[in-house]
MARKE-420576 format. One record per residue: residue number from 1; residue in three letters; x, y, z of N, C-alpha, C, CB in turn. Coordinates in steps of 0.2 Angstrom, whole numbers, always signed. Glycine has a CB too. Example, Ala and Ser with C-alpha at 12.3 -4.5 7.8 and 13.67 -1.06 7.14 Angstrom:
2
 num residu   n.X   n.Y   n.Z  ca.X  ca.Y  ca.Z   c.X   c.Y   c.Z  cb.X  cb.Y  cb.Z
   1    Ala   +66   -28   +39   +62   -22   +39   +66   -16   +39   +57   -22   +45
   2    Ser   +64   -11   +35   +68    -5   +36   +64    +0   +39   +70    -3   +29
END
This chain:
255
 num residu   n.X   n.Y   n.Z  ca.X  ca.Y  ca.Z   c.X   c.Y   c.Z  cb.X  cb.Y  cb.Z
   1    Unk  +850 +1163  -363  +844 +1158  -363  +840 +1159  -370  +839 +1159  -357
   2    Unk  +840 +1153  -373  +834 +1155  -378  +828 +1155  -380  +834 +1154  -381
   3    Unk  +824 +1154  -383  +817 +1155  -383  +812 +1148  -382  +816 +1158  -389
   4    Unk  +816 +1144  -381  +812 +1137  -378  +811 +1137  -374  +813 +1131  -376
   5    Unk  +806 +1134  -371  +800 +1136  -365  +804 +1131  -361  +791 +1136  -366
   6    Unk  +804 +1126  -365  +805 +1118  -362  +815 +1120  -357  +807 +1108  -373
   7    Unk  +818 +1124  -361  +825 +1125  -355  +823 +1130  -350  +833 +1128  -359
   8    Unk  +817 +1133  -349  +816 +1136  -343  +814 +1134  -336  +811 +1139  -345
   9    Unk  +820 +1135  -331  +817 +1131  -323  +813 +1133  -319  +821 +1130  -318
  10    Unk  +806 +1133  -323  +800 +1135  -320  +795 +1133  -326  +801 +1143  -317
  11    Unk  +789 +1132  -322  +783 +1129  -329  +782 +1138  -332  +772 +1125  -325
  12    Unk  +778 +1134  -338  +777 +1141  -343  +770 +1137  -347  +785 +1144  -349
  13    Unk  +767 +1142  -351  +761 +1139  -354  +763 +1146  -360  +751 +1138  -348
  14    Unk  +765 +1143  -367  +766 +1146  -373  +760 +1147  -374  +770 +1144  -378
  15    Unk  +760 +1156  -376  +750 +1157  -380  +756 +1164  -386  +739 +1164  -370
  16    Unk  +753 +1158  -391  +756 +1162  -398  +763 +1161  -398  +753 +1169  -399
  17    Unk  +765 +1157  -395  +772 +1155  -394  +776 +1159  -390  +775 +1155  -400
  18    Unk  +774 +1164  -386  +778 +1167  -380  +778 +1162  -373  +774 +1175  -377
  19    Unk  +784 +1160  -371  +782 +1158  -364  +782 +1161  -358  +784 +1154  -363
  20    Unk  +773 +1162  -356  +771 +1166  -352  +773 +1161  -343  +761 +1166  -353
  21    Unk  +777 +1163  -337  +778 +1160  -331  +771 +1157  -331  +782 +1165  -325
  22    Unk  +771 +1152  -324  +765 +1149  -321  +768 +1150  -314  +763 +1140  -324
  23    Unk  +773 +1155  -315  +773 +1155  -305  +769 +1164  -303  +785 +1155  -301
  24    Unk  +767 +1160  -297  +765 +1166  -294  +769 +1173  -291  +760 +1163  -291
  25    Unk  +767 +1174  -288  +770 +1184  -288  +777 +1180  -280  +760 +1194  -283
  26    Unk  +776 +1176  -278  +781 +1174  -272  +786 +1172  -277  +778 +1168  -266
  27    Unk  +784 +1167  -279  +791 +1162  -282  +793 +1166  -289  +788 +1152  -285
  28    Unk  +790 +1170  -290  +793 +1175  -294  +799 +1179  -295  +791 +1178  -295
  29    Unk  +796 +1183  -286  +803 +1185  -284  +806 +1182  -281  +803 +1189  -281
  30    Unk  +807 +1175  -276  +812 +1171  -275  +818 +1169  -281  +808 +1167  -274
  31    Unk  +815 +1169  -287  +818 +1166  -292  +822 +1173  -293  +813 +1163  -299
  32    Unk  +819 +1180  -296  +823 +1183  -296  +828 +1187  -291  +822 +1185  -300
  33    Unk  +827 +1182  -284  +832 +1185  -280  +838 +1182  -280  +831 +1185  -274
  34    Unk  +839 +1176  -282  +843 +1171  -285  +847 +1175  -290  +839 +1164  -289
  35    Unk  +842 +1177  -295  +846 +1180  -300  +850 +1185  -298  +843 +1182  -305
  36    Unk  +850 +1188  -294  +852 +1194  -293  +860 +1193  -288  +845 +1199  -289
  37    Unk  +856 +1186  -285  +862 +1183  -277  +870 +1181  -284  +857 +1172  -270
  38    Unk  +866 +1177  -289  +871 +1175  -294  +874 +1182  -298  +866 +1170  -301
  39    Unk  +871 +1187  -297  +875 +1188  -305  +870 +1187  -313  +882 +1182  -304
  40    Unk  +869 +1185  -311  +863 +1181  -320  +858 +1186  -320  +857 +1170  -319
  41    Unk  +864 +1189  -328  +857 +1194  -331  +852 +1191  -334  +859 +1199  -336
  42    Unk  +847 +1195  -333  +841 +1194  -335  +834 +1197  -336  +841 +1191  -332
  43    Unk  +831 +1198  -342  +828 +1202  -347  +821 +1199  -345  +830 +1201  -354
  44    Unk  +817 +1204  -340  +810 +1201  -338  +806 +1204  -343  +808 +1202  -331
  45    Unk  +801 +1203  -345  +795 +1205  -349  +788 +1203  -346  +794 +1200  -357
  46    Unk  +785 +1210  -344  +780 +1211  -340  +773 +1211  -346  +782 +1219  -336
  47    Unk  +771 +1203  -348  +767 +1203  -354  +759 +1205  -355  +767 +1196  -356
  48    Unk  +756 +1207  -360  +750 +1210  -361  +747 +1207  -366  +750 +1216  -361
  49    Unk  +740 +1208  -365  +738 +1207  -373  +742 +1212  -379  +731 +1209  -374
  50    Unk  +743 +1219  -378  +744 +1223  -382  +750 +1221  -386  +746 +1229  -379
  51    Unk  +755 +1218  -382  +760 +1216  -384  +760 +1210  -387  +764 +1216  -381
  52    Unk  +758 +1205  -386  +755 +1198  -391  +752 +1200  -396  +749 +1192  -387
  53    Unk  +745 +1204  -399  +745 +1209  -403  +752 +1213  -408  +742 +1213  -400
  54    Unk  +753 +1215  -405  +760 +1220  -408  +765 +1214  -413  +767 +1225  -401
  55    Unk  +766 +1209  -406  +771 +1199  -409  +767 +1198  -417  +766 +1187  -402
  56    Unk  +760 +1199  -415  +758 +1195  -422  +759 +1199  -429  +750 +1192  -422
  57    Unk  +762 +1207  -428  +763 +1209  -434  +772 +1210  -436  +759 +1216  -433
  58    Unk  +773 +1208  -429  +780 +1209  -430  +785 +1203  -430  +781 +1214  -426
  59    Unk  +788 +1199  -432  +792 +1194  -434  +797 +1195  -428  +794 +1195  -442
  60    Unk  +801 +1202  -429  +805 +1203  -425  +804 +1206  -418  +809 +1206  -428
  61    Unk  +797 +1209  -417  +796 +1209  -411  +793 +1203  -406  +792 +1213  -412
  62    Unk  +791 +1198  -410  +787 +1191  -408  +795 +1188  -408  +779 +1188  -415
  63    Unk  +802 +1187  -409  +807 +1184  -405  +809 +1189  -400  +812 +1183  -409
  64    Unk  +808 +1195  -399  +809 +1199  -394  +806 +1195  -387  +806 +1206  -397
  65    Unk  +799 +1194  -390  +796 +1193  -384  +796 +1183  -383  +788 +1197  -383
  66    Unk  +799 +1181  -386  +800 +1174  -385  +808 +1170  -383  +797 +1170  -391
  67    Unk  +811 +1175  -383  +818 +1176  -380  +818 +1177  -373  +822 +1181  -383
  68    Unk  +814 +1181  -372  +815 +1183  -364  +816 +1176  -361  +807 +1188  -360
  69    Unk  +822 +1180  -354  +822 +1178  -349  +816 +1175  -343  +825 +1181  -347
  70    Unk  +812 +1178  -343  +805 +1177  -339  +801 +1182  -344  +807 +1180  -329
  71    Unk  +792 +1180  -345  +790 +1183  -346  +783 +1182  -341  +791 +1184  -353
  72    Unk  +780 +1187  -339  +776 +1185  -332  +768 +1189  -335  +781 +1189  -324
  73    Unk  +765 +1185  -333  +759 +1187  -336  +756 +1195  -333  +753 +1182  -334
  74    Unk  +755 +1199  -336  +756 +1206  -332  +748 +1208  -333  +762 +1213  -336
  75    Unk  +743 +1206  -340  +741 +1208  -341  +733 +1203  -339  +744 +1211  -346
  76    Unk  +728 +1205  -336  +722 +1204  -336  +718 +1197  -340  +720 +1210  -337
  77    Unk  +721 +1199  -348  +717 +1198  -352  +723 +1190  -353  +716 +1205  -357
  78    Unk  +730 +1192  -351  +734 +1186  -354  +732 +1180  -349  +743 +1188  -353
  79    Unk  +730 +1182  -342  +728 +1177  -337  +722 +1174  -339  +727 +1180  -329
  80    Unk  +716 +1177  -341  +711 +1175  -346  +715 +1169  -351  +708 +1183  -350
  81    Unk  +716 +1172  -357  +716 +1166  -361  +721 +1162  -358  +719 +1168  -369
  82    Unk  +725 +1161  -353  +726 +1154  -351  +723 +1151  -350  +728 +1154  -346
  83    Unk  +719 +1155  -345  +711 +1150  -341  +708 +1147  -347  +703 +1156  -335
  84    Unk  +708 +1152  -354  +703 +1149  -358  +704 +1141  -364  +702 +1156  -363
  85    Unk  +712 +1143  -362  +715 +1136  -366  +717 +1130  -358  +725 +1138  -373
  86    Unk  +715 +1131  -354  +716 +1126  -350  +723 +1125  -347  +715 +1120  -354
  87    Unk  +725 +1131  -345  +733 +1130  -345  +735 +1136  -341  +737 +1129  -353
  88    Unk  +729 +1137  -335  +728 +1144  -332  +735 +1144  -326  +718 +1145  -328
  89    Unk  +739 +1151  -326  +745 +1153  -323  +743 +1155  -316  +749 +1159  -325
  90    Unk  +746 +1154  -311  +745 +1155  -302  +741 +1160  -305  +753 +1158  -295
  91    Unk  +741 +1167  -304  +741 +1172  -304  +744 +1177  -311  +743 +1173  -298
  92    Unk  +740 +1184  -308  +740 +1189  -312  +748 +1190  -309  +734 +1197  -311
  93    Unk  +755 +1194  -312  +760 +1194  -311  +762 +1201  -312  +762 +1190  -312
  94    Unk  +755 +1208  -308  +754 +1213  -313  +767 +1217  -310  +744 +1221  -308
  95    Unk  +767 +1220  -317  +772 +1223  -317  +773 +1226  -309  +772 +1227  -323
  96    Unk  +770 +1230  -310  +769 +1239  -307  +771 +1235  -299  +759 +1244  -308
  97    Unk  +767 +1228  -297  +767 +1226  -291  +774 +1222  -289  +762 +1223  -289
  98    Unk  +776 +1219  -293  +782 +1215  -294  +789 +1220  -295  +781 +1210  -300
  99    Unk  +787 +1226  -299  +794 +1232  -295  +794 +1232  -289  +794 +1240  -296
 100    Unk  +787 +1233  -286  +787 +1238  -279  +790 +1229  -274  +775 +1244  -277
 101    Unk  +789 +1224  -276  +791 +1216  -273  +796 +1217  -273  +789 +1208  -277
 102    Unk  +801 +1220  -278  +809 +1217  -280  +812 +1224  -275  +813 +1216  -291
 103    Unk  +808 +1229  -275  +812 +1233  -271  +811 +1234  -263  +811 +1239  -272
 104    Unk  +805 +1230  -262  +805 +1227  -256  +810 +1224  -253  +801 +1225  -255
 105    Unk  +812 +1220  -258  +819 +1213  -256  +824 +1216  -255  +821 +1207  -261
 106    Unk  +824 +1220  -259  +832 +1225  -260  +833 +1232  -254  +831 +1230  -270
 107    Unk  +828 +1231  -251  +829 +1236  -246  +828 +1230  -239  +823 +1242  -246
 108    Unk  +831 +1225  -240  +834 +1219  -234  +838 +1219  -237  +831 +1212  -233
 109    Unk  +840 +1220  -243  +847 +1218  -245  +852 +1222  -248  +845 +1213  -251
 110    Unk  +848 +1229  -248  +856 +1233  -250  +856 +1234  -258  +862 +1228  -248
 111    Unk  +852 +1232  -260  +852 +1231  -269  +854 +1238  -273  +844 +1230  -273
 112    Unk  +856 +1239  -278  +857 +1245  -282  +852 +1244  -285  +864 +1246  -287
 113    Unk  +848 +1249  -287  +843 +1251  -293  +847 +1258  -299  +835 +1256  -289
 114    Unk  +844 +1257  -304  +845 +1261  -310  +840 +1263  -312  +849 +1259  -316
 115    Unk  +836 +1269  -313  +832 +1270  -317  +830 +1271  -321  +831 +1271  -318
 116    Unk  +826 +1271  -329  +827 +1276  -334  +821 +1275  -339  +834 +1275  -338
 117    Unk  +819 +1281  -341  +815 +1282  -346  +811 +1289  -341  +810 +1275  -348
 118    Unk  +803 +1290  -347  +799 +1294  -345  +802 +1301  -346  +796 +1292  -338
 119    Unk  +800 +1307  -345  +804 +1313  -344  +804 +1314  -338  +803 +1318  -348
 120    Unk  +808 +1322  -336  +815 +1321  -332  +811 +1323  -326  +822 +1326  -335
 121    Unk  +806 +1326  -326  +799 +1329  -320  +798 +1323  -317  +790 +1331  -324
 122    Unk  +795 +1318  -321  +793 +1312  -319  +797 +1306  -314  +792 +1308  -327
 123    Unk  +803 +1309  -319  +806 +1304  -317  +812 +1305  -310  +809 +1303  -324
 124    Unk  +810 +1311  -310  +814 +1313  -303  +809 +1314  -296  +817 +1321  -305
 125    Unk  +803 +1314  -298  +799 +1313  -292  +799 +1305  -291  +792 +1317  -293
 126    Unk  +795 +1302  -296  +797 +1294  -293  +804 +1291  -291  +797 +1290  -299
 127    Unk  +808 +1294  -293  +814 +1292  -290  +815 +1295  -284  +819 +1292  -293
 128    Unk  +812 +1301  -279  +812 +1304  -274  +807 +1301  -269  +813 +1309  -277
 129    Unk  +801 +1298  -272  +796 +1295  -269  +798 +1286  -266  +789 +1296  -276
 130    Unk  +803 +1285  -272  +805 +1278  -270  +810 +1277  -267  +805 +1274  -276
 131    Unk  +815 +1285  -264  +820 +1284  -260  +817 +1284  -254  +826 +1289  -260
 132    Unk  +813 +1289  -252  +809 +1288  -246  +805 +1280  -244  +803 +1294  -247
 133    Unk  +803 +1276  -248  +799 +1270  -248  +804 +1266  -245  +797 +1267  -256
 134    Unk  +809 +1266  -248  +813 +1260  -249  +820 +1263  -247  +813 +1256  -256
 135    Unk  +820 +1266  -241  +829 +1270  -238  +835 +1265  -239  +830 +1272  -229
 136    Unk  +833 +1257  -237  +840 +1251  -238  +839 +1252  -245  +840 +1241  -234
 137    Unk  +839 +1252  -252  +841 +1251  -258  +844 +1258  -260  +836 +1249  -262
 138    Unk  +850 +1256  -264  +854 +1261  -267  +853 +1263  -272  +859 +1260  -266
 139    Unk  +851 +1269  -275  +849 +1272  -282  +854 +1274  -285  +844 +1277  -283
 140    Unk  +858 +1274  -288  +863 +1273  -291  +865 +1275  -298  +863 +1268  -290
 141    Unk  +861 +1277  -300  +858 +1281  -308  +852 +1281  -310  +859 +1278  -313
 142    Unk  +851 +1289  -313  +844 +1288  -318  +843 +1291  -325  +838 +1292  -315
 143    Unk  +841 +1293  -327  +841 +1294  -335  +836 +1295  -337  +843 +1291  -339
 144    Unk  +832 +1301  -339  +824 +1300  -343  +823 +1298  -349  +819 +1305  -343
 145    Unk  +819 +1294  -352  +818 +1291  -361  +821 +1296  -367  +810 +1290  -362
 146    Unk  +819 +1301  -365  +824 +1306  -371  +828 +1305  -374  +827 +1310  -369
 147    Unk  +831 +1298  -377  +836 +1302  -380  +836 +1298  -387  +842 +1303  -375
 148    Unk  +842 +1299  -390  +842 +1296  -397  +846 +1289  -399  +846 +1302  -401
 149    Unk  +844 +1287  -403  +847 +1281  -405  +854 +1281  -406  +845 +1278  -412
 150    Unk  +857 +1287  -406  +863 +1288  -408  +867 +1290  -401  +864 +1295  -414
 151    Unk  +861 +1293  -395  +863 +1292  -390  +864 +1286  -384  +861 +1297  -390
 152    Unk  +863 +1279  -388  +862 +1273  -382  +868 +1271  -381  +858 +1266  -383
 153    Unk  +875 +1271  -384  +882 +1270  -383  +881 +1272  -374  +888 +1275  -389
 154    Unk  +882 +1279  -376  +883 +1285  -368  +880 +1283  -363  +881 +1294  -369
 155    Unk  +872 +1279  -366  +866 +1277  -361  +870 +1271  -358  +857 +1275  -366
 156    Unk  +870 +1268  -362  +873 +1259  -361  +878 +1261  -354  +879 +1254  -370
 157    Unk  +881 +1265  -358  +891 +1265  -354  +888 +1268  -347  +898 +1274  -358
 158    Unk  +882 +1273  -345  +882 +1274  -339  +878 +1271  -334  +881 +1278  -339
 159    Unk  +875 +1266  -337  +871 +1259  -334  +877 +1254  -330  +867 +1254  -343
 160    Unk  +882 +1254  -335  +888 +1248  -335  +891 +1252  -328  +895 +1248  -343
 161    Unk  +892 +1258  -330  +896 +1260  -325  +893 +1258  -315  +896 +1269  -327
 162    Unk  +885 +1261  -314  +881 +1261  -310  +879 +1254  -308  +875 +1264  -312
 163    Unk  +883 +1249  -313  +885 +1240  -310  +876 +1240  -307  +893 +1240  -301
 164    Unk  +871 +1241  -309  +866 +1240  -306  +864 +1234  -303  +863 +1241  -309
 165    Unk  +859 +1232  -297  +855 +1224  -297  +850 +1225  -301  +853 +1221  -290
 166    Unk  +847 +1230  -300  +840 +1231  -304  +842 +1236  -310  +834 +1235  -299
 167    Unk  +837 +1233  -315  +837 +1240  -320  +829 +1242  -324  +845 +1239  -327
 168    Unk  +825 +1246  -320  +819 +1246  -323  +818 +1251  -329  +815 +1247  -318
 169    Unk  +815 +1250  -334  +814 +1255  -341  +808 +1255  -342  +817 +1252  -347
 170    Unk  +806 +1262  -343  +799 +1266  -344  +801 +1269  -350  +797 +1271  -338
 171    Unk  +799 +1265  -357  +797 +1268  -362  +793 +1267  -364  +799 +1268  -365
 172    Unk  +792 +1268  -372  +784 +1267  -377  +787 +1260  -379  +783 +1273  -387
 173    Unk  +779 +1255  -379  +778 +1251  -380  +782 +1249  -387  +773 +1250  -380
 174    Unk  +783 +1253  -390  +788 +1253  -398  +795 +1251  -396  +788 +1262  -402
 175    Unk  +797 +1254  -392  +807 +1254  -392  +808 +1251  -385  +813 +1264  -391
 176    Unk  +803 +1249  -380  +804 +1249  -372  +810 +1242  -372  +794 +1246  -367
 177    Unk  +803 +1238  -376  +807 +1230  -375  +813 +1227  -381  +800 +1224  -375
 178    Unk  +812 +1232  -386  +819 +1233  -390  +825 +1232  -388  +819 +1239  -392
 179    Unk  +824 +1240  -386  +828 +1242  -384  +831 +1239  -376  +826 +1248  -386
 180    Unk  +828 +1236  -372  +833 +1231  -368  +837 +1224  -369  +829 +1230  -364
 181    Unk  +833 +1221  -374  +834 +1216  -378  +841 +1216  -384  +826 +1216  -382
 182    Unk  +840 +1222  -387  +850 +1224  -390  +852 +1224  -383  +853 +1233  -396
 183    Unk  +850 +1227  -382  +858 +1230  -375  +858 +1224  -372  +857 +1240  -368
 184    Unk  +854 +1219  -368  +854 +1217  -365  +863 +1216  -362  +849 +1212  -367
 185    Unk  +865 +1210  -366  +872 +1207  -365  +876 +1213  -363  +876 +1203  -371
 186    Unk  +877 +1218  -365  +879 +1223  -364  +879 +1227  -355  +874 +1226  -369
 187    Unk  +873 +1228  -355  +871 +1231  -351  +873 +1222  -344  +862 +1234  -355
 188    Unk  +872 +1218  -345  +872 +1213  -340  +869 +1212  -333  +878 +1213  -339
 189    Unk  +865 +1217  -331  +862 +1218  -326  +857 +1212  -323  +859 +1222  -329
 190    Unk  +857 +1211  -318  +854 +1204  -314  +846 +1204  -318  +853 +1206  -304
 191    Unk  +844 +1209  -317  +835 +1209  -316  +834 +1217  -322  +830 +1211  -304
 192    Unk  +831 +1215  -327  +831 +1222  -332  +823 +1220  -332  +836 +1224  -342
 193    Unk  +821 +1225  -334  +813 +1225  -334  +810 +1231  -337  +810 +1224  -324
 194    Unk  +807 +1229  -342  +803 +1237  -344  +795 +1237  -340  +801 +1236  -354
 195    Unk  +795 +1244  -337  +790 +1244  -334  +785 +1250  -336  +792 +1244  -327
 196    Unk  +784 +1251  -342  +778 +1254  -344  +776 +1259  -339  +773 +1250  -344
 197    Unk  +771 +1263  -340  +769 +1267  -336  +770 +1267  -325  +762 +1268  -340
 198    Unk  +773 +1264  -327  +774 +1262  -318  +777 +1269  -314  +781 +1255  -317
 199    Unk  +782 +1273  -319  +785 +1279  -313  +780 +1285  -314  +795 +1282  -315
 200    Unk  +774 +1284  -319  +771 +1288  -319  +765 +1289  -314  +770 +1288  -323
 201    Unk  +763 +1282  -310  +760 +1282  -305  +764 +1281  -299  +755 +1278  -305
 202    Unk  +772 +1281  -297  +772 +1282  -291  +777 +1288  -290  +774 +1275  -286
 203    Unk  +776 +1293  -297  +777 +1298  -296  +771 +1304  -295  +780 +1297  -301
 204    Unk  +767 +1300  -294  +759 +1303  -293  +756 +1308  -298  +758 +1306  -285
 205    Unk  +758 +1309  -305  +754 +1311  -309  +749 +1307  -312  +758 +1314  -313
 206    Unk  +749 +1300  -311  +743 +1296  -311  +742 +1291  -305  +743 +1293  -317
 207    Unk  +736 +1289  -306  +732 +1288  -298  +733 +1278  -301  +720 +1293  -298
 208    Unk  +734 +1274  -297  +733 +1267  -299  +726 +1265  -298  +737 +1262  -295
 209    Unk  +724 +1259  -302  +718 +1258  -302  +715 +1257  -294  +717 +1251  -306
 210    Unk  +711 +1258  -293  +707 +1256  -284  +708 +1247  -285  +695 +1259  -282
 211    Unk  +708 +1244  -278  +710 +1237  -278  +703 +1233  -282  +712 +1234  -269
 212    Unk  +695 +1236  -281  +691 +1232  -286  +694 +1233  -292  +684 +1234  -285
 213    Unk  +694 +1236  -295  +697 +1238  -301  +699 +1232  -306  +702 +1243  -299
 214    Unk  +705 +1231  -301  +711 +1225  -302  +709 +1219  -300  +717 +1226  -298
 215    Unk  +703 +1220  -297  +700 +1211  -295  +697 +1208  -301  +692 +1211  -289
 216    Unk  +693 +1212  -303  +689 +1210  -311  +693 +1213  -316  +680 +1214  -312
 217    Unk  +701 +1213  -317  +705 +1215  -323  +700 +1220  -327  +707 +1208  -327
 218    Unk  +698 +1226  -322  +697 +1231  -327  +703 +1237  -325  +689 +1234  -327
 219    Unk  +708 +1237  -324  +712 +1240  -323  +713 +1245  -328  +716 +1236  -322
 220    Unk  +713 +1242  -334  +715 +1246  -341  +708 +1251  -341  +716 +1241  -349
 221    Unk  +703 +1249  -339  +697 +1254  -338  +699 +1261  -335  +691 +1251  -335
 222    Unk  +700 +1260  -330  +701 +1264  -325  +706 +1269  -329  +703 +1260  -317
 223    Unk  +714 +1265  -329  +720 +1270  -335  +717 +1274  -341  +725 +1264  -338
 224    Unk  +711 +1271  -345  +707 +1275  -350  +703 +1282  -346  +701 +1269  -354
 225    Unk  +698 +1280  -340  +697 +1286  -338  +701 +1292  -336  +695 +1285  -334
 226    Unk  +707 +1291  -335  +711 +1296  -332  +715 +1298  -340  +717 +1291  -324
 227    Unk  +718 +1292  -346  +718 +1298  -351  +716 +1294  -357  +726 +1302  -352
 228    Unk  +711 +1296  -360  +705 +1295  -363  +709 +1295  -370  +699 +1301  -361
 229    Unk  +715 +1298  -373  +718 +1298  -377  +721 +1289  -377  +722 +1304  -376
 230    Unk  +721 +1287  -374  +722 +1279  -374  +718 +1276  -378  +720 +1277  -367
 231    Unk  +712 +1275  -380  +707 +1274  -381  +708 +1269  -389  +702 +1281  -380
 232    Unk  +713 +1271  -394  +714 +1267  -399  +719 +1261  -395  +717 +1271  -405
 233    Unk  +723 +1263  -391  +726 +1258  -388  +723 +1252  -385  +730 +1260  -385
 234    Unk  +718 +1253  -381  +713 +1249  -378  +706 +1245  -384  +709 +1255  -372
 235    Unk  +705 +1248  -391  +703 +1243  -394  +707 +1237  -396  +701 +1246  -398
 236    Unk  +714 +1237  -393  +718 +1229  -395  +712 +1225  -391  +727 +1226  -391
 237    Unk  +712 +1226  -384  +710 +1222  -380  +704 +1216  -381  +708 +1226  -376
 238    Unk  +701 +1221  -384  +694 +1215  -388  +695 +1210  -392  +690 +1218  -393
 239    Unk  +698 +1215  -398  +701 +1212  -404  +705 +1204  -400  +706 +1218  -409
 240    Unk  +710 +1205  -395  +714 +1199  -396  +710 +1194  -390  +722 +1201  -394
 241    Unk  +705 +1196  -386  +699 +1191  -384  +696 +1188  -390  +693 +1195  -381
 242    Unk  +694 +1191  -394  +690 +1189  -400  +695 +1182  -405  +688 +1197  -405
 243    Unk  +700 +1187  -406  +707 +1181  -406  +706 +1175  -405  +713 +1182  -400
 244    Unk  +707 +1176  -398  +710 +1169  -392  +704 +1164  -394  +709 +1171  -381
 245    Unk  +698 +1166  -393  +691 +1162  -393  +691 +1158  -401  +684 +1168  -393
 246    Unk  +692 +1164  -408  +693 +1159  -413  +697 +1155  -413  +694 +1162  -417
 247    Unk  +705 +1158  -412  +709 +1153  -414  +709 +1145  -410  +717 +1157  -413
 248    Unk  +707 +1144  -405  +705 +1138  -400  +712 +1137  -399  +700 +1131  -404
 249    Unk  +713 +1129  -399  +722 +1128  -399  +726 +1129  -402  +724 +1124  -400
 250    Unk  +725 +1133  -406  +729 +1136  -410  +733 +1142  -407  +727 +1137  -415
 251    Unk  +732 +1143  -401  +733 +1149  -397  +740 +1147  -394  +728 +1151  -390
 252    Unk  +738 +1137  -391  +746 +1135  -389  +750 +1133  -395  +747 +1128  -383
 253    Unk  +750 +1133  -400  +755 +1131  -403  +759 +1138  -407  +751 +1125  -408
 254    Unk  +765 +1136  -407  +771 +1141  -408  +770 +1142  -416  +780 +1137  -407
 255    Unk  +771 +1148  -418  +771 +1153  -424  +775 +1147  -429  +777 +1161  -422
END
């Protein structure tokens, strides 16, 4: 698929030329149960301000994230500057809840999951927390983020092998969505999805925001409390409010 919004079968509203979905958290996963009933891989992007930020410095990260297959508003602040240019999406389409959606379907349905990223602590208790959750889905492979550029051949090959439906990736916002975006074709996987810190909270070394929290999109507040080292990463947030407001319409128009 490419980076036209206009061949996508579902509305979208481009902010800085990413097209953000306008469906909400139902028809989201409907769509990618389709994807998964087909066969049709497909490269979801769980979008943030942080990452619209990171687009505007980076050329090749800003086609990264306008290629996606689906990119779904994940973050607080992305549902905001919709609302603010007039062009506001169903809902928030947080990541973290739309795993826990797609593995709900897949435990009616039998689905394969693959793991990978985070290290190997992390990543073995989430995956032990999410066999108990979800007993009809099959886990099928895991792998934690560790490893080298030299070592994604071996990574790729044991993804292929595990034929996955799902394939979720927990890395640094630096290599996460990169690095699913080369391998994509590769890899071929129905539903790939980078999911950011997600195996770290249902691996319970962190706590998710309380549901107020997430009513008034201070979610990221709550994540700063718990590790305070966060804290340069959470000054995008402003900054790309401050953005949204200057640039005016110039938010929908493409790079």
């Amino acid at each position: 698929m490419t980076g036209n919004s206009n061949l996508r079968p579902f509305p979208t509203v481009s902010l800085y030329g990413v097209p953000f979905s306008k469906m909400n958290m139902s028809d989201t996963v409907k769509y990618l149960t389709k994807a998964v009933e087909e066969r049709k891989p497909h490269r979801i992007v769980t979008g943030n301000p942080i990452m619209l930020m990171a687009a505007a410095e980076s050329a090749e990260y800003q086609r990264i994230l306008e290629t996606a297959d689906l990119v779904v508003p994940d973050g607080a602040g992305v549902v905001w500057a919709a609302r603010h240019v007039k062009q506001p999406v169903a809902e928030r389409v947080a990541g973290f809840d739309l795993l826990h959606e797609l593995l709900r379907e897949g435990d009616k349905r039998g689905w394969s999951v693959f793991l990978l990223g985070t290290s190997q602590e992390i990543l073995e208790a989430a995956h032990d927390n999410l066999k108990r959750q979800y007993p009809g889905v099959r886990f099928v492979g895991m792998r934690n983020g560790y490893f080298r550029d030299d070592e994604d051949a071996e990574v790729v090959a044991q993804i292929q092998a595990a034929k996955p439906d799902l394939l979720f990736v927990a890395r640094s916002v630096a290599n996460q969505e990169p690095w699913i975006a080369k391998y994509q074709e590769q890899l071929g996987v129905p539903v790939m999805m980078g999911v950011g810190g997600s195996f770290d909270v249902i691996s319970g070394k962190l706590k998710r925001a309380p549901a107020i929290f997430r009513k008034f999109g201070l979610e990221w507040f709550y994540r700063l409390l718990q590790e305070p080292k966060r804290y340069k990463r959470m000054l995008v947030l402003p900054q790309f409010a401050l953005k949204v407001v200057k640039d005016g319409d110039k938010v929908l128009k493409t790079r």
